[in-house]
LOKEVO-420532 format. One record per residue (C-alpha): residue in one letter; x, y, z. Coordinates in steps of 0.25 Angstrom, whole numbers, padded with zeros to 4 digits, always signed. Layout:
% residues N
AXYZ
...
This chain:
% residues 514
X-0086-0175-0006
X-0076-0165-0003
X-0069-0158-0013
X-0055-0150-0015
X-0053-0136-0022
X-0039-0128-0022
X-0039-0114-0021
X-0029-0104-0015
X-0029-0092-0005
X-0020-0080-0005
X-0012-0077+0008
X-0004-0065+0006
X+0002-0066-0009
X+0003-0080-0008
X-0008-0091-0010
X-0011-0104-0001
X-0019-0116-0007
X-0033-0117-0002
X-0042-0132-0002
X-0056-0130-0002
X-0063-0142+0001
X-0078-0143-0003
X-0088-0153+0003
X-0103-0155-0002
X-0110-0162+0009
X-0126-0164+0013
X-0132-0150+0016
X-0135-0137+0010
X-0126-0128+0016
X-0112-0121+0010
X-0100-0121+0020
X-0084-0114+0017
X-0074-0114+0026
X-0060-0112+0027
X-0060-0097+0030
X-0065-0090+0020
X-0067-0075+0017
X-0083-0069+0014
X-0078-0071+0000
X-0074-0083-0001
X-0088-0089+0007
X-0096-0081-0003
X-0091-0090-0014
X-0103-0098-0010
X-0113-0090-0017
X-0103-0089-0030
X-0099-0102-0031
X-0113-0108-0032
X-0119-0098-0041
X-0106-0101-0049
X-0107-0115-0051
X-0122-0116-0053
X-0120-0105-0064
X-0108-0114-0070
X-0121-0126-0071
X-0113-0135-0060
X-0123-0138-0046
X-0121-0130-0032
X-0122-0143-0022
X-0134-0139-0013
X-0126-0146-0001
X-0118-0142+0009
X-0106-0138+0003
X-0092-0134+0013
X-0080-0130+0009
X-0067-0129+0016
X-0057-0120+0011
X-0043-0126+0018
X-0035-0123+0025
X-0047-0115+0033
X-0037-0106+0041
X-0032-0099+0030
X-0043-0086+0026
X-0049-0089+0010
X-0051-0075+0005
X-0059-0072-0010
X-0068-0078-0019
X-0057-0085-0027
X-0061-0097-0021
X-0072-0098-0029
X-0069-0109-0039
X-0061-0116-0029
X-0074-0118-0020
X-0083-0121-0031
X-0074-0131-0037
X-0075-0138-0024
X-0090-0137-0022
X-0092-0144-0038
X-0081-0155-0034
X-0085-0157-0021
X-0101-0159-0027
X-0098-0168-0038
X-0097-0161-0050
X-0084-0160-0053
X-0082-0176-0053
X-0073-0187-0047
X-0063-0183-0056
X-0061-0169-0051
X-0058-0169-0038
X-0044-0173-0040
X-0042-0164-0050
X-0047-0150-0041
X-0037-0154-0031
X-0024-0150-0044
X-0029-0135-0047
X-0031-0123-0037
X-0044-0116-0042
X-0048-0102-0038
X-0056-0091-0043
X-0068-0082-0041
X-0082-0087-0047
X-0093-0078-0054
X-0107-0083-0052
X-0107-0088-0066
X-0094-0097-0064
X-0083-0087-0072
X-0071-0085-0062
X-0066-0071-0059
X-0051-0068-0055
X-0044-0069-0042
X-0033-0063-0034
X-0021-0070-0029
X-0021-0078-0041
X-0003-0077-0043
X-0002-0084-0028
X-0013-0095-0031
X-0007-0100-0042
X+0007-0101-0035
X+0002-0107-0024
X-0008-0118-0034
X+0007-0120-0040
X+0014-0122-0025
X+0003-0132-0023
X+0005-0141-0032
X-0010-0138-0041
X-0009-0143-0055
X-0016-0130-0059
X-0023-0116-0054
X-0038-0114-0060
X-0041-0100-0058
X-0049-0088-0066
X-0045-0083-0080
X-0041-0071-0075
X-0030-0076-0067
X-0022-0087-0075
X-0013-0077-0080
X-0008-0073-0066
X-0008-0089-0062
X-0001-0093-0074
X+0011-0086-0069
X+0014-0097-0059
X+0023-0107-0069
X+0020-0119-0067
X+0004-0120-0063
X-0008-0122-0073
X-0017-0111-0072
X-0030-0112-0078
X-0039-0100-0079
X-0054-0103-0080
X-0065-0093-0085
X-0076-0101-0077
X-0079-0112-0066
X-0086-0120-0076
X-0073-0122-0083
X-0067-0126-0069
X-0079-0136-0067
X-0077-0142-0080
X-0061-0144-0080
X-0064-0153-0067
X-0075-0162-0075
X-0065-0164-0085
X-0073-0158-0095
X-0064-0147-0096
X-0050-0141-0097
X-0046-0129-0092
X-0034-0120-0100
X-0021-0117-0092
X-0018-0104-0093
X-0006-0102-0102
X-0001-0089-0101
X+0014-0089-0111
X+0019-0077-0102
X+0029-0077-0094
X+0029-0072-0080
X+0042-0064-0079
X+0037-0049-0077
X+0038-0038-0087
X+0046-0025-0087
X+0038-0014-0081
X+0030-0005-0091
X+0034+0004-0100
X+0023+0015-0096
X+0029+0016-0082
X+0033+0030-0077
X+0049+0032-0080
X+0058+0041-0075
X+0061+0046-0088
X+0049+0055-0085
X+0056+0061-0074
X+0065+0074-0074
X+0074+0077-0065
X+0073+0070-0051
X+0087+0063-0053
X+0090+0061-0038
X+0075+0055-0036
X+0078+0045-0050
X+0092+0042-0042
X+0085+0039-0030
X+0073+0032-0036
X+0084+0022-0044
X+0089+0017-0032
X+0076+0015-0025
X+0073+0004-0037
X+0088-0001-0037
X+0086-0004-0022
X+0072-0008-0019
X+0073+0006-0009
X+0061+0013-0004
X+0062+0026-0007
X+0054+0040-0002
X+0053+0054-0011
X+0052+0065-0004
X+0048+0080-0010
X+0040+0090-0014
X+0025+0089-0021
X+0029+0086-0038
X+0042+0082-0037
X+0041+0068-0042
X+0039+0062-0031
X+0028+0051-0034
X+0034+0051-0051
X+0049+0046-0046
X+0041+0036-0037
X+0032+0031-0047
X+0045+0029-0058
X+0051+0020-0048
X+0045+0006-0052
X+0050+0008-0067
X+0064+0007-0063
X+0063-0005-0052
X+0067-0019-0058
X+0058-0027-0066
X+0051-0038-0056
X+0057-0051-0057
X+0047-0064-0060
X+0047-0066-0043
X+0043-0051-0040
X+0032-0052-0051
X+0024-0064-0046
X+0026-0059-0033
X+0019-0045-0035
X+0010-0053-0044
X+0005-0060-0033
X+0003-0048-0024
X-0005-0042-0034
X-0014-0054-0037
X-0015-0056-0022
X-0022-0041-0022
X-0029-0042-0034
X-0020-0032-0041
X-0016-0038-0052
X-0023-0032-0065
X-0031-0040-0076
X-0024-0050-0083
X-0011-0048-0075
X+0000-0058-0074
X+0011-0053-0066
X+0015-0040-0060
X+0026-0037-0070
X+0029-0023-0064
X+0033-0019-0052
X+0021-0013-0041
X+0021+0003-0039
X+0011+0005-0029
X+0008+0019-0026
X-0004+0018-0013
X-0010+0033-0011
X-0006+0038+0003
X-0021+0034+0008
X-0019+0021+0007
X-0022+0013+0022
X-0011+0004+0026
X-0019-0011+0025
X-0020-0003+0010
X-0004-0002+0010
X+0001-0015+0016
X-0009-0024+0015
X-0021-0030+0023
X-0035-0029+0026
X-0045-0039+0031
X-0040-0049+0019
X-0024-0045+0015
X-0022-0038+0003
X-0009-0033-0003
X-0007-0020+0001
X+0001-0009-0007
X+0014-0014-0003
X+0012-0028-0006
X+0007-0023-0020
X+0020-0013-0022
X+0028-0028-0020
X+0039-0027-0028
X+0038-0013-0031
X+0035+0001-0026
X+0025+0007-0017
X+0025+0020-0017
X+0020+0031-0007
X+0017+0044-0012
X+0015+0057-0001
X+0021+0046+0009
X+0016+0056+0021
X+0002+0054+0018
X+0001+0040+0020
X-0005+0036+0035
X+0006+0034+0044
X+0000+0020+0047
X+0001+0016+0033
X+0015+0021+0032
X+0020+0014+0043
X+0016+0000+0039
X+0026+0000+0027
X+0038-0002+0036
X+0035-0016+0039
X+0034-0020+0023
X+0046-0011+0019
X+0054-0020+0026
X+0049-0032+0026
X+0045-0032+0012
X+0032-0039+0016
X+0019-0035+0023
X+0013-0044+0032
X-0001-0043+0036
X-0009-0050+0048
X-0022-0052+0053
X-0029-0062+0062
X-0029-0075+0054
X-0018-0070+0044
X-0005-0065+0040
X-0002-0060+0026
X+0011-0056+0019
X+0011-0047+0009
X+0026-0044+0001
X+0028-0029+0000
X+0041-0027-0006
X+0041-0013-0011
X+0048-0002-0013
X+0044+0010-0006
X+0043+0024-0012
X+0038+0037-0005
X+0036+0049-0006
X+0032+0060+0001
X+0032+0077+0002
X+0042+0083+0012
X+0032+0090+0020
X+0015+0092+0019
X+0017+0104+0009
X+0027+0096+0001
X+0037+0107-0001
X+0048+0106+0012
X+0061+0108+0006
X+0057+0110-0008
X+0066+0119-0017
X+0053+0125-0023
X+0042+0129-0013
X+0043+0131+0001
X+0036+0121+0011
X+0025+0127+0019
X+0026+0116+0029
X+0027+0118+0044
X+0039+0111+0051
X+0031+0102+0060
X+0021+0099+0049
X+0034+0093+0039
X+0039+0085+0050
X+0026+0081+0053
X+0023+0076+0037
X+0036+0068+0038
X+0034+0063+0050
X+0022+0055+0043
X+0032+0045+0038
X+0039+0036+0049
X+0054+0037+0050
X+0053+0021+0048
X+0045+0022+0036
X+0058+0032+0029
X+0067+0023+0037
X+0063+0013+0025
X+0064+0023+0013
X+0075+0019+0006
X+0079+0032-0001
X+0072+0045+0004
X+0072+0055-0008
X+0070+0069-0008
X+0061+0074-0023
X+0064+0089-0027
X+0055+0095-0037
X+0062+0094-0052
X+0068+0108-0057
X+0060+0113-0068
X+0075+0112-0077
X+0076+0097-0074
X+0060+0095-0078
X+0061+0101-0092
X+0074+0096-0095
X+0073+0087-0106
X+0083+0078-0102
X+0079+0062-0103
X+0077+0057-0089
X+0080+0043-0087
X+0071+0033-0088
X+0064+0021-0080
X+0070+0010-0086
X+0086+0015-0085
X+0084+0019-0071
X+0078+0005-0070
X+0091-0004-0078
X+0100+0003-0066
X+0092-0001-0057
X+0090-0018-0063
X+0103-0017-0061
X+0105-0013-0046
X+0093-0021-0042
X+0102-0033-0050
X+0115-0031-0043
X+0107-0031-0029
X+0101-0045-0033
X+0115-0050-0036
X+0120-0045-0022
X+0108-0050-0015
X+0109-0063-0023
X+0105-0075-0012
X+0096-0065-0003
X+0081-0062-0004
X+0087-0047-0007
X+0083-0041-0020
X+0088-0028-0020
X+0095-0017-0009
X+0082-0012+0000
X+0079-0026+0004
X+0094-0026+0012
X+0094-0029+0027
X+0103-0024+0036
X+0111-0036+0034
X+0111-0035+0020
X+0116-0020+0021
X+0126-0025+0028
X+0132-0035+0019
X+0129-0027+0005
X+0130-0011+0009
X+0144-0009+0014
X+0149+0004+0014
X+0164+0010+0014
X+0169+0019+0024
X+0165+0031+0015
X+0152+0027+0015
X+0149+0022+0030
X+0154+0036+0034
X+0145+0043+0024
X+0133+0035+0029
X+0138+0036+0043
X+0137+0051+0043
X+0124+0052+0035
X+0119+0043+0047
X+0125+0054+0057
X+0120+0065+0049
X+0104+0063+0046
X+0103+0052+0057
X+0100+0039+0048
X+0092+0028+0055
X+0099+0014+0054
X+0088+0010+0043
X+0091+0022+0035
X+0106+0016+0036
X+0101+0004+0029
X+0094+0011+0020
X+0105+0019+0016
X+0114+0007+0014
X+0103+0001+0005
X+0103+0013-0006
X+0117+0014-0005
X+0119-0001-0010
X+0108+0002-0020
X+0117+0015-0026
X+0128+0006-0026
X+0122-0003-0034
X+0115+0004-0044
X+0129+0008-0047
X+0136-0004-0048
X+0143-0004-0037
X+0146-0014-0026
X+0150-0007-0015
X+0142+0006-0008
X+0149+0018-0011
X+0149+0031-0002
X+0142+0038-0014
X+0132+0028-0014
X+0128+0028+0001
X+0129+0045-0001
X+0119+0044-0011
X+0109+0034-0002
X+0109+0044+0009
X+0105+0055+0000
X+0091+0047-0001
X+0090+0049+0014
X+0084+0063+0012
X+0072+0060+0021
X+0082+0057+0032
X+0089+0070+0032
X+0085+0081+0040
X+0088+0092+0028
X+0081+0082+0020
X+0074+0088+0007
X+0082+0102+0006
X+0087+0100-0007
């Protein structure tokens, strides 16, 4: 008799259905094919201790499953109950009745030796593609029905045991659907998250900062040891917009996919703010290894990854992010498979000036050589600041300004201005994939950044003057239109295009002299 189970495996961040069929013939032998991982074949040894622990019989026959289609790699132990439903049907002790009735429900999870499933990953994508396929329900572990539930539309049914799998089948049981009553729209981000009210001074950083998360820009801080570099940076996800149902599910899925996701989570309701130290390898950073992950800027989807002390990141690490920057996606292939990961981020930096950290500082004197400051800059790729939106320039705060007791403003009025830019940008890019100014093309710029003569001639002799590449242009362009529309207007004024080319410090040969 041959026997179908449904199960799923995870390419990428998405899910395709797997059919293990199952065949007990004369023999005593145990055969699995299909591709599977060390993993996936040690399920053997699990599965028979689990089912003759549950008091159901292992068949002492030859016993060969095919986990279609055989191309594609099965990597994990989630297959679990999805095998060993297919091992009791195909061996009769599920009844005639049942067979039918395994081919409506996708059914995965891992196995303990005495039957109690444990958790998986991925669980998000498995129970959209159970939904795309037409499966009148999911059964998976306990743990995980939350996260399934989230798919309208599909009956989940979380199960603490195989036993109660087993005995659903019989028709001697029933299982509960998981009923959550929660709605899957995200929440507002915390309350306890750093805010700029904490932050004295620092008004041109906050300015420049305001329009990173108005426009989606990457931006780079440059300055001196202690002067808020890395506290700015890590203020910056409390005044980005609140995710929208479609970003949630979809960072969701990247963080299930990886196993992120903590205990009893649903949804990802705030954005990412990944922060990878600077020793981090580059399969670490972008994703990879012998069987894909997500690396740090898949999980920054949506969100921010920041690099602090940028230098000191490997050059080969550093270079691999221009590729993602721009394509907003990583894809990663090896000799029988291609994976893509999203990687939507934003992009903050920061870095010293120089190896001592005090070049051009108005309170201590660097004691750097000249060849050993152009060397430390020369660590990061004219290509790689190419893509920095906004280079800024952090000065230590002046003792007046830090004991003032004067309210600085907080997280969550920066954050209303900047709802409202990202809002106007949404209207303007209603009918295109855009969803706010960084994401432009060069045909885009053209159409939505149009300058007056006052401002083609200012930008035209800021090119002249500090030599601009044609990306830097664009870039420019794009903060411009950003001002522009965190003031409410509709047209880029010259004003707004002076202010863009002061974020350009980096690009300046006097750059960081006040």
């Amino acid at each position: 008799m041959i026997s179908k189970t449904y199960g799923g495996a995870l390419q990428g961040i998405d899910a395709v259905t797997i059919c293990v069929e199952t065949s007990i013939e004369p023999g005593v032998n145990f055969m699995l094919v299909g591709l599977p991982d060390s993993a996936v074949k040690e399920s053997h040894y699990r599965i028979a201790t689990a089912i003759a622990h549950c008091g159901y019989k292992v068949p002492v026959r030859r016993i060969v499953i095919n986990m279609a289609p055989a191309d594609l790699r099965k990597e994990g132990s989630a297959y679990d109950l999805t095998l060993a439903m297919g091992i009791l049907s195909a061996s009769g002790q599920l009844g005639d009745d049942a067979e039918p009735r395994l081919g409506q429900y996708m059914m995965m999870g891992e196995l303990s030796l005495d039957g109690r499933l444990q958790p998986i990953k991925g669980v998000l994508s498995l129970a959209l593609e159970a939904k795309k396929q037409g499966f009148s329900g999911f059964i998976l572990p306990e743990q995980n029905a939350a996260e399934a539930a989230l798919v309208e539309g599909l009956r989940v049914y979380g199960v603490k045991c195989l036993v109660q799998v087993v005995e659903f089948f019989r028709g001697r049981g029933v299982l509960q659907e998981y009923e959550s009553g929660v709605s899957a729209q995200p929440v507002c981000q915390s309350l306890d998250e750093p805010d700029f009210a904490e932050v004295q001074g620092q008004y041109f950083c906050k300015r420049a900062l305001e329009i990173t998360a108005a426009g989606g820009h990457n931006i780079l801080l440059v300055g001196p040891p202690g002067a808020g570099k890395t506290m700015l940076a890590r203020r910056l996800a409390g005044i980005l917009p609140p995710l929208t149902q479609e970003e949630a599910l979809e960072t969701t899925k990247i963080y299930s996919v990886a196993g992120k996701l903590v205990s009893n989570q649903r949804l990802v309701s705030n954005r990412p703010f990944r922060d990878p130290h600077h020793t981090i390898s580059y399969a670490a950073l972008v994703g990879g290894g012998s069987f894909p992950q997500p690396g740090e800027i898949s999980l920054a989807h949506n969100g921010v990854l920041f690099l602090d002390e940028l230098p000191e990141f490997s050059r080969a690490t550093l270079e691999v992010l221009r590729q993602p920057i721009e394509d907003r996606k990583i894809s990663i292939c090896r000799a029988k498979m291609r994976v893509d990961y999203p990687a939507g981020f934003m992009l903050v930096a920061s870095m010293n000036p120089c190896p001592c950290g005090y070049y051009n500082s108005p309170d201590k004197a660097c004691t750097c050589r000249p060849a050993s400051i152009s060397r430390y800059l020369g660590k990061i790729s004219g290509p790689l600041l190419d893509r920095m939106d906004l280079h800024v320039q952090v000065l230590p705060v002046p003792f007046k300004e830090l004991a003032s007791d004067e309210k600085a403003e907080s997280s969550q009025q920066i954050r209303e201005r900047v709802v409202l830019a990202r809002q106007r940008q949404l209207e303007r890019f209603s009918g295109t994939s855009l969803s706010c100014n960084a994401r432009m093309q060069a045909r885009h710029i053209h159409q939505y950044c149009r300058l007056d003569k006052d401002s083609e001639a200012l930008l035209a002799a800021a090119m002249q003057q500090y030599g601009f590449s044609a990306r830097t242009y664009h870039r420019i362009l794009k903060v411009a239109r950003t001002i522009a529309d965190l003031e409410g207007a509709i047209e880029i004024k010259s004003y707004h295009v002076a202010e863009a080319i002061q974020y350009r410090c980096v690009d300046k040969a006097n750059w960081g002299q006040g």
